[in-house]
C-alpha positions, 0 to 999 in steps of 0.5 A: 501157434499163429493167434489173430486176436480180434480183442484187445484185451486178449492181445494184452493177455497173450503178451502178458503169458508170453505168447505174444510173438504168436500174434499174426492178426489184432485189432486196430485198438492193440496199442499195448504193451507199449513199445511193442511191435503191433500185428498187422490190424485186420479191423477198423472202427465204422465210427468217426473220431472226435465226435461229442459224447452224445452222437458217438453213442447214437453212432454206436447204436445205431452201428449195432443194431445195423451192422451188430458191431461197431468194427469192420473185419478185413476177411483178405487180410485175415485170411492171409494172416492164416491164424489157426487161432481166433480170439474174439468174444460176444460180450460188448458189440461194441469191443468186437464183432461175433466173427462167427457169424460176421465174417468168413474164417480162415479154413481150420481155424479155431475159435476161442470166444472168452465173455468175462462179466465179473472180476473173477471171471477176468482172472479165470479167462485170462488162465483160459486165454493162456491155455488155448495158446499152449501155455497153461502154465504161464497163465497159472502164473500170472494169474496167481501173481495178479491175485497176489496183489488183490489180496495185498489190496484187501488186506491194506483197505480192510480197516479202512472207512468203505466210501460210497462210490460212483463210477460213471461209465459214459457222459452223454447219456449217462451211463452206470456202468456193469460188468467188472467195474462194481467189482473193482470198487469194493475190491479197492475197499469202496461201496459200489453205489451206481451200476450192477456187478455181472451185468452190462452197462446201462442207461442212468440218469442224474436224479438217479445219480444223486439218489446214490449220494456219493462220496467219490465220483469215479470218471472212467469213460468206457474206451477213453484216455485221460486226456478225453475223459477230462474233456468230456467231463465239461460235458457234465459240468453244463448241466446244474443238476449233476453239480448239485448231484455231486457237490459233496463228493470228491471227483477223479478222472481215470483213463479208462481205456486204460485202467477199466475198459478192457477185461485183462491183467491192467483191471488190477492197475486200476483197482490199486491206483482206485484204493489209493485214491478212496483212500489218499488222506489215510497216513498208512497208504501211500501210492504202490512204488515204481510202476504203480507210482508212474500209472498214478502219474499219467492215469488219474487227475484230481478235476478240482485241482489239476488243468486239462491234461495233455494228449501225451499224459498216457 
């Protein structure tokens, strides 16, 4: 099988299945597994690096409505990456272009479009990922082991004080956030106070943040590190109505690209690192040993107590 993947999140799930040898063609934005030997990128961004909060939304806009995404596909070298399978999605213009209609595909290529909008559609695409790659079972296995851990999850929060949860999916303009993301609040024993479940992100506001009176306010800016996300948070704090909104809620900063962004295995990284951090002060959770406990380490900051992270934190 020779696989281009045009979606980040897809070339996760194919490392994930073992399948990731297959790979002849990624996304500029295919950094993970770390430590592996990335495809030849077949996409650029069409949107500057280092741009405020606000400007990167009206370039993306903008880029959307012009070009409907904000990435460039290289139709050379796809063509010469000869895949016969293309993964790609419609979901978020702004994850990947339809390359359906935006691009010409390699003669007798097929494509395979997956546009999760839940948690559960998450598991389910990752199994059909796996399948359209030849390796069904592999992809039985690892979802069944990601539901594991859900389930340990479940089972560690249930008696456990739900707090109110909001989760900010973008600074400048404030956005909620849709999709999975509600979902992974309450699947780490919270309440989901701020944005819609099953439906795209949108555009909110700080009277409507406060209507929600949160207990915890959840930084996970859609596509940014740690790192960027601290950074961006000052962007926040400029504004005296959104530290009135949030002054009795405890607030996280999350890599977001990293634990919440991408539709793939690491949603469930974040939801165990997103329980720990509802529910630290309870004397019977503690932080998951090994991996999880690295993932703590470089991906989440207390922005009360911890100084602006370095670049090298994730």
């Amino acid at each position: 099988m020779r696989i281009a993947s045009l979606v980040p999140s897809a070339t996760e799930i194919l490392f994930a299945v073992g399948a990731g040898d297959d790979i002849v063609a990624g996304t500029h934005e295919c950094e993970f597994p770390l430590g592996t030997t990335p495809a030849p990128a077949v996409t650029s961004s069409l949107i500057g690096d280092g741009l405020p909060s606000a400007l990167i939304d009206k370039a993306a806009t903008t880029s959307v409505r012009d070009a409907h995404t904000i990435y460039s596909i290289d139709e050379h070298a796809l063509g010469k990456a000869a895949p016969n399978l293309v993964i790609t999605q419609s979901l978020c213009p702004g994850c990947a272009g339809d390359t359906t209609e935006s691009c010409a595909l390699p003669s007798g290529a097929v494509v395979a479009r997956f546009d999760p909008t839940s948690l559960e559609e998450v598991l389910v695409s990752i199994g059909d990922v796996a399948t359209a790659a030849g390796v069904g079972d592999a992809g039985r296995s690892v979802v069944a082991r990601l539901r594991s851990r859900l389930h340990w999850v479940s089972s560690l929060v249930a008696d456990f004080e739900p707090p109110r949860v909001a989760v900010i999916g973008w600074p400048n303009p404030l956005y909620a956030p849709g999709h999975w993301i509600p979902d992974m609040v309450e699947a780490a024993g919270g309440i989901s106070v701020f944005g819609t479940g099953g439906r795209p992100s949108r555009l909110s506001s700080v009277d409507e943040l406060a209507k929600t009176r949160p207990d915890v306010v959840v930084l996970a800016f859609c596509g940014s590190s740690l790192y960027e996300t601290q950074g961006r948070f000052k962007e926040l704090t400029s504004d005296p109505d959104f530290i009135e909104a949030t002054r009795f809620a405890r607030t996280f900063a999350v890599d977001g690209s990293f634990f919440f962004s991408r539709p793939g295995p690491r949603l469930v990284d974040g939801i165990e690192l997103l329980a720990w951090a509802l529910h630290r002060c309870h004397p019977k959770l503690q932080p998951p040993v090994g991996r999880g406990a690295k993932l703590i380490e470089a991906g989440w900051a207390d922005v009360a107590s911890l100084p602006l992270a370095v670049k090298t934190a994730t």
